[in-house]
N, C-alpha and C positions, 0 to 999 in steps of 0.2 A: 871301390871306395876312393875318394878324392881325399890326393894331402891338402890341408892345410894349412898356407902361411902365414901364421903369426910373428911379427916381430915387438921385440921385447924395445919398448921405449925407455932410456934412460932418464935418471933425474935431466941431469945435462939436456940432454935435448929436450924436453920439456923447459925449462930455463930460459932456452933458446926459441924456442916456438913463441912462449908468452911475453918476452922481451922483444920479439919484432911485433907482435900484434898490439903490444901497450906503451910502445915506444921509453921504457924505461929500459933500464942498464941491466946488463946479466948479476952485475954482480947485487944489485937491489932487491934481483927478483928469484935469484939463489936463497938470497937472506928470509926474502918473506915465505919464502916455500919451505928451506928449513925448518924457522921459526915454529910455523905452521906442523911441523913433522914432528918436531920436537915436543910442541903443545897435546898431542893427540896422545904420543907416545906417555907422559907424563900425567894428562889426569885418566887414564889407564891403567897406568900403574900404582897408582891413589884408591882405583875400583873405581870411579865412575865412569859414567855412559855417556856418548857423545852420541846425537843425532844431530844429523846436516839432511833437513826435510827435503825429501824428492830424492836425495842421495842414498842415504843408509844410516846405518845404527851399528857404531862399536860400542862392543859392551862385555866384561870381565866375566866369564863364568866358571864356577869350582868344577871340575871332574872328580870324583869321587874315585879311593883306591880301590882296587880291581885286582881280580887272578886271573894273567892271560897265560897261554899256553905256548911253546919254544913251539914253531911246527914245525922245525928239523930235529929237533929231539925230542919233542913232544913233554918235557919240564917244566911242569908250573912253574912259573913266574909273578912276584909281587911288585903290582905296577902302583907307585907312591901318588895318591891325590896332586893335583895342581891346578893348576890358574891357566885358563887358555881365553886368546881372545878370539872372539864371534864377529861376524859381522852381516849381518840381514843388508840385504837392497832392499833399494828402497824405489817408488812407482816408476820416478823417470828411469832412472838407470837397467830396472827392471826390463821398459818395454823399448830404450835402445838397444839392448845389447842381448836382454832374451828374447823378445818377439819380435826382434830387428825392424823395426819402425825409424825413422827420418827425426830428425830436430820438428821440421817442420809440424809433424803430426803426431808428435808429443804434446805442440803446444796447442794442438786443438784438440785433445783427447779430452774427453771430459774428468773433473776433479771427482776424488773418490767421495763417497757420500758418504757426511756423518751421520749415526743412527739418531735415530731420535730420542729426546729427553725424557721419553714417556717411562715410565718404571717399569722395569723387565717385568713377562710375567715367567711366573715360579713355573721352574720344568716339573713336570707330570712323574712320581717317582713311583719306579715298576713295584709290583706287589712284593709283599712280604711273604715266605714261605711259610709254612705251617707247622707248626711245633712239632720237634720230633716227640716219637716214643719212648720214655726208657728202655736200653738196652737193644733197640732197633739200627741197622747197620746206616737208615736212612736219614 
């Protein structure tokens, strides 16, 4: 089994990376990344959905309350509903980083196709059983 190496980028360095490649000030580019961080953060927490196409989709979703179980002591336990945020990839991201593909041939991958406008047709719905008996187990 091969480790490994991931390393973990900071804000900071990020700041730093896109303030030599745009020739703008760290501290310009601290601000617009915040700002940005802050905006996401915030109509999130209002419950709406951000989608940044080709990137992904955050989006607010309820968990519903639950009975989980201690597995050191094995004590039900009542787990309170909440609010968790999701976030789907999105195509490019998708086939950078899951099917590890190039910049380059992202951008000649072809675009996903939209269905067409025609009107679905109706799904085929399986049979109906057949009346039970009175008093039959079936």
């Amino acid at each position: 089994m091969s480790e490994s190496k991931t390393k973990t980028i900071t804000k900071r360095e990020l700041v730093n990376r896109i303030a030599e490649e745009t020739d703008q000030t760290k501290v310009a580019v601290r601000d617009v990344i915040q700002r940005f961080l802050d905006s996401i953060v915030d109509e999130l927490s209002q419950g709406n959905r951000l989608e940044f196409r080709e990137f992904g989709v955050f989006e607010v979703r309820e968990r519903a309350a639950r009975l989980a179980q201690n597995p050191k002591t094995l004590e039900k336990v009542e787990v309170p509903a909440k609010r968790v945020v999701k976030f789907k990839v999105g195509r490019v991201m998708r086939q950078r980083v899951c099917d590890e593909i190039g910049p380059e041939e992202v951008a000649d991958a072809p675009a996903p196709v939209e269905p067409a406008s025609e009107p679905a047709t109706p799904r085929p719905q399986p049979p109906t059983p057949p009346p039970t008996k009175p008093g039959s187990p079936f």
